[in-house]
C-alpha positions in Angstrom: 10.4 40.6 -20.6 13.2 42.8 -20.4 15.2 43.8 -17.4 16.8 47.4 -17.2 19.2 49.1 -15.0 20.0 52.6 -14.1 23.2 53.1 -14.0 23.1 56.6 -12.8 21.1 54.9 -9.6 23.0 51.8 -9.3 25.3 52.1 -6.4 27.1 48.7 -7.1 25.8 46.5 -3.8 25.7 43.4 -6.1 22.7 42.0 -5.2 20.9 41.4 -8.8 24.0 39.4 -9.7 23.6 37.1 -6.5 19.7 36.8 -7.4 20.0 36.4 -11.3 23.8 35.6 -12.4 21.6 34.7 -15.6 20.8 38.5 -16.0 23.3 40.9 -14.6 26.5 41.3 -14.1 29.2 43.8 -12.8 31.1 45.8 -14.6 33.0 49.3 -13.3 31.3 49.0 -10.2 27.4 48.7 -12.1 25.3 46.3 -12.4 24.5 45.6 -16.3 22.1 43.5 -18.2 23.5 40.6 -20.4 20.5 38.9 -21.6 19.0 40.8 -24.0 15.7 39.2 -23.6 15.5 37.9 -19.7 15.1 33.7 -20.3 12.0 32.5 -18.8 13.4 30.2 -16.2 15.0 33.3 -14.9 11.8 35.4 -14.8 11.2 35.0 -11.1 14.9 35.6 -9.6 14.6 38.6 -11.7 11.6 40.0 -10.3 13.3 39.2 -7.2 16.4 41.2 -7.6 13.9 44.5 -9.1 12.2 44.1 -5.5 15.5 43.6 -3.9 17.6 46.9 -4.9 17.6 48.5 -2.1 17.8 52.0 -4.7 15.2 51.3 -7.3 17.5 51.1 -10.0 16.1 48.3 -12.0 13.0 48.3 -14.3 11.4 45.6 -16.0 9.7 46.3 -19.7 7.4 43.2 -21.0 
């Protein structure tokens, strides 16, 4: 699976990074996806932190 932000949407609350620190990151006040390809055993905080910005800016493609 692959995790996607939108960084037009992203207002920079930070929450992905405190769900999956495996997945995103800050940068310039965005969240931004490091892992190319989202490592399984980081599957399920990822999911969490799609259902958890509170702007819909992250997508996930399988």
């Amino acid at each position: 699976m692959k995790a996607i932000v939108d960084a037009d949407l992203c207002t920079g609350c930070g929450l992905c990074v405190d769900i999956c620190p495996e997945v995103f990151v800050m940068e310039s006040d965005v969240a931004v996806v490091t892992a190319e390809i989202v490592p399984r055993d980081a599957e399920e905080s990822c999911r969490d932190a799609v259902q958890s910005c509170p702007v819909e800016a992250i997508s996930i493609a399988d």
